[in-house]
C-alpha positions in Angstrom: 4.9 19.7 9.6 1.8 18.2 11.9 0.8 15.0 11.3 -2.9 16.6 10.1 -0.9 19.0 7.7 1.4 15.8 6.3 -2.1 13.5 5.7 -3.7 16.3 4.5 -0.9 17.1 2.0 0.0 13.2 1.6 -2.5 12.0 -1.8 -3.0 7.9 -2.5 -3.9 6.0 -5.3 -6.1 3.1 -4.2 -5.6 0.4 -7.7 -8.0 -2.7 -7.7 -6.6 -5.4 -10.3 -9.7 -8.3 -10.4 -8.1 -11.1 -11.8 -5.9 -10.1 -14.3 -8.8 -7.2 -15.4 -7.6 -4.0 -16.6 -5.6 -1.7 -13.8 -7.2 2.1 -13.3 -6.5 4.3 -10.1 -8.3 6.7 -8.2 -6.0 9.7 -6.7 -7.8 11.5 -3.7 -5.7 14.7 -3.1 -7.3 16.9 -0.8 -10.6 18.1 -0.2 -12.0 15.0 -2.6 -10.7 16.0 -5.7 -10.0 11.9 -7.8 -8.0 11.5 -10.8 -7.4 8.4 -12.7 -3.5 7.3 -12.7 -1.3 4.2 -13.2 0.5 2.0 -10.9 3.7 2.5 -11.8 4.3 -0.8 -10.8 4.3 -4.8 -12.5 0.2 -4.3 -14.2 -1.3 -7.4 -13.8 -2.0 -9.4 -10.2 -2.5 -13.3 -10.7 -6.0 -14.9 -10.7 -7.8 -14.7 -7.8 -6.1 -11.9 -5.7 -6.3 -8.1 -5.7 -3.6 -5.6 -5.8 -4.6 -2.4 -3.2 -1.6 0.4 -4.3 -1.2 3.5 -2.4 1.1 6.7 -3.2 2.8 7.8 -0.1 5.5 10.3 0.8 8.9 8.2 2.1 8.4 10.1 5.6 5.1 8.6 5.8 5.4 5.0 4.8 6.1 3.5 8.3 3.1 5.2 9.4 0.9 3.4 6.8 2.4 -0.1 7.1 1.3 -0.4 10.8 -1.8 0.8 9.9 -1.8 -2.2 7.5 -0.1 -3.9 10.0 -3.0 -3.5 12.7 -5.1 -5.8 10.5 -3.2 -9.0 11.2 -3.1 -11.6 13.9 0.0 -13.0 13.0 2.8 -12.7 10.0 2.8 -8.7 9.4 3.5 -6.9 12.9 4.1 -3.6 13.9 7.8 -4.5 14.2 7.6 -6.0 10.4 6.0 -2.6 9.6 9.1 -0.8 11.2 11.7 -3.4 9.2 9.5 -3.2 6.1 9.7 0.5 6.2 13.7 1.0 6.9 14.0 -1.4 3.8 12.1 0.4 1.4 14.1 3.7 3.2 17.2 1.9 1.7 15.8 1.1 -1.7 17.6 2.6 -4.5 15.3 5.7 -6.4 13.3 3.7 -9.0 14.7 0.2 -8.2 11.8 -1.9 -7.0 11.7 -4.3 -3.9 8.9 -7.5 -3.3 8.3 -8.9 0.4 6.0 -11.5 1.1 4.3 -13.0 3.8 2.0 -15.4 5.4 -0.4 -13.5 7.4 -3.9 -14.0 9.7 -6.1 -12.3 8.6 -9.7 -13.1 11.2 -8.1 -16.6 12.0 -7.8 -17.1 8.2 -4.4 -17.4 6.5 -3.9 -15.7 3.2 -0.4 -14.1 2.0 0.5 -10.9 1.2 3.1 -9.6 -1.0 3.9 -6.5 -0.3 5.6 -4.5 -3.6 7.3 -0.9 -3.3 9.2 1.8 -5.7 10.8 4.9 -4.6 10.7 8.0 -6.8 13.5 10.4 -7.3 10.5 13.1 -5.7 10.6 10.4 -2.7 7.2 9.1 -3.4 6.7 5.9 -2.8 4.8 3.9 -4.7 3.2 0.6 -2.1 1.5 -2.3 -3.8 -0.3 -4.9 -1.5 -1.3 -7.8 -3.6 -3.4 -10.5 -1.2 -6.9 -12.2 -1.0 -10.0 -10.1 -2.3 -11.0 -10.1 1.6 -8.3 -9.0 2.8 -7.5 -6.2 -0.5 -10.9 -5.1 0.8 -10.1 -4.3 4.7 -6.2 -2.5 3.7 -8.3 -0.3 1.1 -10.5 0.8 3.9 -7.2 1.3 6.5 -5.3 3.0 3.9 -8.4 5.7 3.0 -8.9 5.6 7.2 -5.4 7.3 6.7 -7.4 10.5 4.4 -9.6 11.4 6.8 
């Protein structure tokens, strides 16, 4: 399948948790249609971060981590992306995994924890739970990914 064909089919959920707030997610599949769903993940992200989730297919998870990877200086590289990605490969169906790190983000440190569940349809549920700043900048990478 071409890599216009696999986005094209590919949908995300994009989840912003403010501060504990209630949890709702958009689903963009296709030509614009949105949905509301859950994160299928933990619902709540401590006090003063965001949680930015996306619904991939497994084949294009390492694809979306270096684009999330792109946005750092320092502490989540490409060749994190490409480890990152063969772990959550290995993950058990519905058995989640956490990974955290400390990243630069603009010469500012923050930390990113990085959240993911396989499905037994190999979706993969990815949760990126990190400073409001930097929620901000993946939700525009990951809906760069849409278009």
């Amino acid at each position: 399948m071409s890599r216009n064909r696999l986005a094209a089919a590919a949908f995300m959920t994009l989840t912003l948790s403010l501060t504990g707030a209630a949890q709702g997610a958009v689903t963009t599949a296709g030509a614009g249609a949105l949905t509301m769903a859950p994160s299928r993940l933990s619902a709540q992200a401590p006090a003063g971060v965001e949680r930015v989730t996306v619904d991939i297919e497994l084949e294009a998870c390492t694809k979306t981590l270096r684009r999330v990877a792109r946005l750092f200086s320092a502490g989540f590289t490409r060749a994190e992306a490409d480890r990152l990605a063969r772990e959550i490969d290995a993950l058990p169906t519905d058995k989640a995994g956490q990974w955290s790190y400390q990243v630069t983000h603009e010469g500012t440190a923050a930390n990113l924890t990085v959240h993911a569940l396989v499905d037994e349809l190999s979706m993969v549920d990815l949760d990126f739970v990190t400073t409001p700043a930097v929620a901000g900048r993946i939700r525009k990478a990951l809906a760069d990914i849409e278009r």
